[in-house]
C-alpha positions in Angstrom: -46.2 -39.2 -15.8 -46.8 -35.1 -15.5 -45.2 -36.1 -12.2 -42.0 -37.8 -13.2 -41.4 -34.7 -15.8 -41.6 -32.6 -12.9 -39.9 -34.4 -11.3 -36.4 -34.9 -13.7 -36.8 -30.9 -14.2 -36.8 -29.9 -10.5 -34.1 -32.2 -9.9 -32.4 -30.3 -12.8 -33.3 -27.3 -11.3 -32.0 -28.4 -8.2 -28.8 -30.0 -9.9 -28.0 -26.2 -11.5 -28.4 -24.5 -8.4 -25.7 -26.7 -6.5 -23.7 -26.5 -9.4 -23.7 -22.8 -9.8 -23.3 -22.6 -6.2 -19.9 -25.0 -6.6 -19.2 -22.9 -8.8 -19.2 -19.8 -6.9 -17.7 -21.2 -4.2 -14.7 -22.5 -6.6 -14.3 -19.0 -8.1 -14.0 -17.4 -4.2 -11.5 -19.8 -3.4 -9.6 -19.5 -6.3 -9.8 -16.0 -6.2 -8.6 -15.8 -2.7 -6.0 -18.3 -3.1 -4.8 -15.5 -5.9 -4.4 -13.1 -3.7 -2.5 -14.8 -1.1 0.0 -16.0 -4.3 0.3 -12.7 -5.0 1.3 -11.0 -1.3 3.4 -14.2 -1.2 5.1 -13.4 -4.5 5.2 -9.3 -3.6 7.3 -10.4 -0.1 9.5 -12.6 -1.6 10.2 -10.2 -5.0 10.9 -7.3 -2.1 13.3 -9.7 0.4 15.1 -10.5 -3.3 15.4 -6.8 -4.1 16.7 -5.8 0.1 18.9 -8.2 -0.8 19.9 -7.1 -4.1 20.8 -4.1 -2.5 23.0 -5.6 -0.2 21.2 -6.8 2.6 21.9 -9.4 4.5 19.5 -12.3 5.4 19.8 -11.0 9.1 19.4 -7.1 7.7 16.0 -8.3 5.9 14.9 -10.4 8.4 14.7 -7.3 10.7 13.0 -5.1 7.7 10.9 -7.6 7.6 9.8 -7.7 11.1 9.7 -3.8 10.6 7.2 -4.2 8.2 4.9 -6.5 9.6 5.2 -4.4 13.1 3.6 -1.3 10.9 0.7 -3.0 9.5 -0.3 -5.3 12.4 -4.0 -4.5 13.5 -4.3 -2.3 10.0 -6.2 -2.6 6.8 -3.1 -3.5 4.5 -0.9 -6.4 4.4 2.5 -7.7 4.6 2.4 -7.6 1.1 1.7 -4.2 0.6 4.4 -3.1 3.4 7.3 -5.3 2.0 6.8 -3.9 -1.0 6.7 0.1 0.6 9.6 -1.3 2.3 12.1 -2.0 -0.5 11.1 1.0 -2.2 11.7 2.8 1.0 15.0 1.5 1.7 15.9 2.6 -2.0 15.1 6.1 -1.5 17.3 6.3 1.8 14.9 5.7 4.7 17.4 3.5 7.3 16.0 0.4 8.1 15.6 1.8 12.2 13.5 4.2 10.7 11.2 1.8 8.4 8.5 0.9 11.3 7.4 4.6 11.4 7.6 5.6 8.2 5.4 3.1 7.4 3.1 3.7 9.8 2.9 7.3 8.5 2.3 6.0 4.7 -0.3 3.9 6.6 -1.4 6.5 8.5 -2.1 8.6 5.3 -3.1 6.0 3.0 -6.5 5.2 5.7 -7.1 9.0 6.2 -7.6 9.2 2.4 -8.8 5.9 1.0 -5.7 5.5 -0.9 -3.5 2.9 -1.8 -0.8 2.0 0.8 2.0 1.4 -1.8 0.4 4.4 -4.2 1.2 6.7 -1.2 4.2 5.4 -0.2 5.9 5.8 -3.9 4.8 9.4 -3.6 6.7 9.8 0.0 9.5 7.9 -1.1 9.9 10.3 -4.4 10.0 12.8 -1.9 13.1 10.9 0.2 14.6 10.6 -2.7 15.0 13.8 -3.9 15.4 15.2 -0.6 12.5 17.8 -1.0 8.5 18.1 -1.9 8.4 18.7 -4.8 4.7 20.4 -6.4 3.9 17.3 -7.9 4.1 15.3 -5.0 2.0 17.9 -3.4 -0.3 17.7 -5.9 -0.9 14.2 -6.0 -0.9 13.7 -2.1 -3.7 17.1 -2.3 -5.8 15.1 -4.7 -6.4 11.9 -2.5 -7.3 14.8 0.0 -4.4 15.4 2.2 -4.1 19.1 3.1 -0.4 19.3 2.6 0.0 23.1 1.5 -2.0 24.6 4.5 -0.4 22.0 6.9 3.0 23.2 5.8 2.5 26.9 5.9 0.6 26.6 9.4 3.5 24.6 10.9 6.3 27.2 9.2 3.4 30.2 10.5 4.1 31.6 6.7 1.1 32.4 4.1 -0.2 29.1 1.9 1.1 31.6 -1.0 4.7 31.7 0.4 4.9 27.8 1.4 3.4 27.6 -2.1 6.4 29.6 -3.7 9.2 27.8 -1.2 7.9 24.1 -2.6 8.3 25.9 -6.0 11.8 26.2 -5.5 12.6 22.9 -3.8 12.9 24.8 -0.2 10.8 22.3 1.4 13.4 19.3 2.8 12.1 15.9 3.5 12.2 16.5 7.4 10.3 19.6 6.7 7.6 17.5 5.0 
């Protein structure tokens, strides 16, 4: 008897630990399957906004195909570049111009640790206004990107002076 009782509460034991293990298993999938919804519903809510701003299905089939080109072999998803992409768009990058201005958000985004979409609403602030502005600098400084002393080495002026041009809105997009 001592031996069936062990028996029904190793079985139980036994019983938990699959079920648990189900359990976990369940909560991955689920998980994962979120996350898939989500990209899906992040590229479908950007092709609705290309389109919105008056692109046609042939116009957002190519910005699509932009997109994917930039973050093929990378960290970040089609998701995450559909989504840079109609914010890009809106701040005046041409579609011909979206594959490498997404790789440079990319490009920025791994060197720092960042979020792809978090840097590329920074660079596309910057499109839009048409210059860096200190804030912009500021936040692209704090996820570690030199910007300041990159600028003022490639205009061969003091970080003081680069410093003071930003101030005034001197430093164009291109510049940047």
């Amino acid at each position: 008897s001592p031996s069936i009782m062990k028996s029904i509460i190793g079985g139980n034991l036994i019983t938990g630990a699959i079920t648990k293990g189900l359990g976990a298993i369940t909560s991955l999938a689920g998980s994962t399957i979120g996350a898939g919804f989500n990209r899906l519903q992040n590229i479908e809510a950007s092709k609705a906004r290309l389109k919105g701003f008056g692109y046609d299905n042939k116009q957002v089939n190519q910005i699509t195909k932009s997109a994917t080109a930039a973050v093929t072999g990378t960290q970040y998803s089609m998701g995450d570049a559909m989504t840079a992409s109609a914010g890009a768009i809106a701040a005046g990058i041409k579609p011909g111009e979206l594959e490498g201005y997404l790789k440079e958000v990319g490009n920025a985004a791994a060197a720092t640790g960042s979020d792809f979409n978090d840097v590329a609403s920074i660079m596309n602030k910057v499109k839009t206004t048409g210059h860096l502005q200190a804030d912009e600098m500021r936040q692209l400084s704090d996820r570690g990107l030199p910007v300041l002393a990159k600028l003022a080495e490639n205009a061969g002026v003091s970080v003081d002076k680069m410093s003071d041009k930003i101030s005034k809105g001197n430093v164009s997009f291109d510049e940047f």
